[in-house]
Each structure stands twice: as C-alpha cells, then as structure tokens.
N, C-alpha and C positions, 0 to 999 in steps of 0.2 A: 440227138436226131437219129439214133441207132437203134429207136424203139424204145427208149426211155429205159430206166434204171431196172426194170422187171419187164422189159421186153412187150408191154403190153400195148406201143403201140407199132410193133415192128410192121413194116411194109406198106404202112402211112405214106411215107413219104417219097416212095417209087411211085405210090398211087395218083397221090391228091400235094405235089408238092409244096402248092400256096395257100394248104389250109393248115397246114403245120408250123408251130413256131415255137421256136425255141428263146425258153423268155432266163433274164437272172434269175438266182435262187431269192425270189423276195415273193412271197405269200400274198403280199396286202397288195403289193404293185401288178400282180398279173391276175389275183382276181378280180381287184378293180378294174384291171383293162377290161376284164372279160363282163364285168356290169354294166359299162358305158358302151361295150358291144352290143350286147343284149336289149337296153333303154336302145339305141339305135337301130334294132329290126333284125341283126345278128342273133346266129343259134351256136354259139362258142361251149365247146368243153375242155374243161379245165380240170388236169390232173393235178392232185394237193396228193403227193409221194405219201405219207402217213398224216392220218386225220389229227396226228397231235400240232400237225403244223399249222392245220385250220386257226389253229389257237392268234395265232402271229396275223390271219385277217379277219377278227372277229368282228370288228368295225363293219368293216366291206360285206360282210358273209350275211352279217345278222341285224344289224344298224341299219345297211343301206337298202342291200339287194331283198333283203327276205320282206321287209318295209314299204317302202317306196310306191311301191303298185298302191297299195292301201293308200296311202298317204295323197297319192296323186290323185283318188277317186276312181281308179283305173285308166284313166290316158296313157297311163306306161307301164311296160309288162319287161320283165327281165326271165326270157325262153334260155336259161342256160343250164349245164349240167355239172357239175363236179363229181368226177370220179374219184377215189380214195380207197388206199388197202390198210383193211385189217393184220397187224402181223404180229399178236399176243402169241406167246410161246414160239416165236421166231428167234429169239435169242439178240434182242435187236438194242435190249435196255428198256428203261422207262419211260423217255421220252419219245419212244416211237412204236411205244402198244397201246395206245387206247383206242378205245372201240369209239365210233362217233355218233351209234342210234338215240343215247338218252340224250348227249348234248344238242345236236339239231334239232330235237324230239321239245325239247324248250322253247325254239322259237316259233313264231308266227311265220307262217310265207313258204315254209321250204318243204318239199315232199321228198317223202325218204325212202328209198326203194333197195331191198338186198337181196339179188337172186341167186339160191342155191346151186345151178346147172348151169352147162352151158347154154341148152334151149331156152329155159329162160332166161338168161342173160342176154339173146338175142330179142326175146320180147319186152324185157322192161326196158331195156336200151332204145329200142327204137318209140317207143312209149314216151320214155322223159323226152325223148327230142324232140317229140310232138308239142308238150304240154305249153303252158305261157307261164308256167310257173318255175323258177329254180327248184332242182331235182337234185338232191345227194344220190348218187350210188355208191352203194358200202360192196365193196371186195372182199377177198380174204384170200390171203397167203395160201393157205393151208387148200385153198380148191382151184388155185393156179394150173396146177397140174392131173386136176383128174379130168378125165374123160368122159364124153357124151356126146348124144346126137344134138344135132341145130337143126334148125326146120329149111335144109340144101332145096326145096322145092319152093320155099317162101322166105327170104329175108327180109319181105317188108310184113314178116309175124310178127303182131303185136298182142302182149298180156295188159288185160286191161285194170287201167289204175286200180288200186284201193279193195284188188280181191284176191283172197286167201285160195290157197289149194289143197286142198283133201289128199294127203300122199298115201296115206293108209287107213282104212276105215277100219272103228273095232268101235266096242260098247259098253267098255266099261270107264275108260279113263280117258278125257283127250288132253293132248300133249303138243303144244306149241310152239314152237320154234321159227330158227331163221337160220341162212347163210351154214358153218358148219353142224349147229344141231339138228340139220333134218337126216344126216348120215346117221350122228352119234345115237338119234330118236329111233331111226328105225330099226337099228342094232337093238337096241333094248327094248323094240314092242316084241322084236322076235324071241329075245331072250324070256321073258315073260309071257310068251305064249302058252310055253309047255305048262306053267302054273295058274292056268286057266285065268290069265290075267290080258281083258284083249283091248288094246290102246288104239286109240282114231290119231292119228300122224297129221298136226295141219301147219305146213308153212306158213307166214304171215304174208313174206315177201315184200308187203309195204309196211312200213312202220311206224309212220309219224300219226297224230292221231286223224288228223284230218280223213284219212285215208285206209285206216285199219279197218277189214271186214269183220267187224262186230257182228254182221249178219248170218256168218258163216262162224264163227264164234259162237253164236249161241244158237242156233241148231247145233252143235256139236253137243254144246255140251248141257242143254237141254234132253240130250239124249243118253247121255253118259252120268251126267249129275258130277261128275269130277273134273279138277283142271290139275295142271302140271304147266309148269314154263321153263321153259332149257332155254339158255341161252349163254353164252362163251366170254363175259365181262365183267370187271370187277362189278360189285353188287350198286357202288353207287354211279356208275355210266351206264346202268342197264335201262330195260323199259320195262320187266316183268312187272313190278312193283306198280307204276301206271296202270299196264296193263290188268293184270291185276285186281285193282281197287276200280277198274271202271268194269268188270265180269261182276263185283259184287253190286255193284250199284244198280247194274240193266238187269241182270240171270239171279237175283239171289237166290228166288223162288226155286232154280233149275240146282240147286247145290246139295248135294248130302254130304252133311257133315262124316 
C-alpha cells in the first residue's frame, strides 16, 4: 500500500482510498477477482509485478477473460486493464525477464498497448480504461525514470487505439519499434545520418494484431522500400517475426530487395 514494489502506484491511496486494494501474492486469485469485476460493470486494474507471473493466471488471462465476451455473443464485456513491467537486463534472473508482447499477442480478446513517454502513457492509459475489451499495458524498467512532459492542460488526453506514430521521418529505411527501442532507434537514425543513410522512426505503441497500424506501416514503407524491427526480447517472445511476415504478405510489392 506504499505505492507498490516500484512505486508506481504511490499517492493512490491518500487519493482514492477505496479503490485501492491490497490483495495475497496469488496471480490467478486477484486476476479472477478482477474478471468477475469486470463481467459485473467494474473497470479494475490490475498490476501482475513482472509479466513472467502472468504465466501463474493463464487460465484466468486467456481461457476466461480474453474469451468469454466472444463466447457470450457479446452480453458480457470484461473493461479491465493489467498493467505489467518489463525488467530484461534488470539483473532480476529469469523468471522475472520476459517480455509479454508475443505471448498476449497469441490470444484472442486482449489488446496490447506499450507507450514509450510519459505523454503517451497518459494517453494510452486513459484509452484502455475506456475500451470494453481487456488491455495489457507493457512497462519497462529501463523508462521508469526518464523524463517528459504529460499533456498538464488535458489529463483526460487520449491516444487513440491501434495508431502508430511517426517519431522521425527519413526515406530511405523505416524502422519500427516499441517501448525502449524508440530511444535506442533514434540514436541510431542520427548516427546514420552523417552516412547519407535517412531512417523514418515509427513507434507501434499498440501491438497485438487486432490493433497494429499496418496503415501507417505501409505508407512508410511504400515510401522507403525497406523495413528494420528493433525490438528488446529474446527472438522467440517477440512480434518482429509476425510483424514481419504480415509486411510481406500486404507491402510486398513496396520492398526492395
């Protein structure tokens, strides 16, 4: 109740005392609370400490909640959100690095949302809360602590679902990423600049595929003919590879070998 294990939800509960709760360490037990919240007209988030624990309510995560709407014909909607941090090269071991875009990215139901800033973090945040659909947001350690503006003049800013952002425009190679690769990406468009090499920077920000702006994806790279995918996860929990293989299937036509 002191803001949780990474501080992230400090002054919660000076705020909003009775929306705050402090549940056992059981995974399966407080996301299912938070699904039978949800099915009842509640908008519950639910922080899962590192996405390797996900693993512990997969039943709940991916069986019920991501399910069910479908299932039901739509009579019931599960509006809820899980947050989760990325903490690869956190020094944390192996059972509390994995990245959780490709696993979510498997099921049916769940929209997956990872914003690199903090402005955007206030818009896709207030976005999944809106949605009727369960919303992962993915974290990372590693951008806990940088700095940036939030939109002080609009907190009810919202980024809207399922569209990419142009972070740096160039014409010859675009370059894709999420979460820490929009830093590492733009370090290295600069770096490549001086060798007449000029890279288009595009965030995904959503990730699951329902949701991924393929729109904005190909203008990019109908413009550039090249693709690149950064992204911070071993190779088999990633989404490049999806991602990927569905640029070849729409853009072929826009590729030079």
């Amino acid at each position: 109740l002191h803001g949780g294990a990474y501080q992230a939800t400090k002054g919660i509960k000076e705020v909003f005392p009775e929306r705050l709760i402090n549940t056992p360490i059981s995974e399966c037990g407080f996301v299912g609370m938070a699904g039978g919240a949800a099915a009842n007209g509640m908008r519950p988030v639910v922080e899962i400490m590192f996405p390797d624990f996900a693993l512990v309510a997969c039943d709940q995560l991916f069986n019920q909640i991501g399910k069910l709407k479908y299932m039901y014909g739509g009579q019931v909607s599960f509006p809820l959100v899980v947050r989760t941090r990325v903490a690869i090269g956190q020094g944390y071991g192996g059972q509390h690095s994995m990245s959780p875009a490709g696993l979510f990215g498997l099921f049916s139901g769940w929209r997956v949302m990872a914003p690199s800033n903090p402005f955007d973090y206030v818009g896709m945040f207030n976005t999944a809360a809106q949605l009727n659909d369960p919303v992962l947001i993915i974290e990372h350690a590693d951008l806990y602590n940088q700095k940036g503006g939030i939109p002080t003049d609009n907190m009810d800013y919202y980024v809207k679902y399922g569209r990419a952002k142009i972070i740096r425009t160039g014409s010859h190679v675009t370059l894709l990423t999420y979460l820490t690769g929009v830093n590492d990406a733009l370090a290295a468009a600069r770096e490549l600049k001086p060798e007449g090499i000029d890279v288009e920077v595009i965030d995904l920000r959503t990730l699951d595929y329902t949701g991924m702006d393929f729109e904005t994806i190909g203008e990019s790279v109908e413009k550039t003919g090249h693709v690149v995918i950064l992204e911070q996860t071993p190779r088999s929990m990633g989404i490049a590879s999806r991602v990927s293989d569905e640029i070849q299937e729409r853009f072929f036509d826009y590729l030079d070998s």
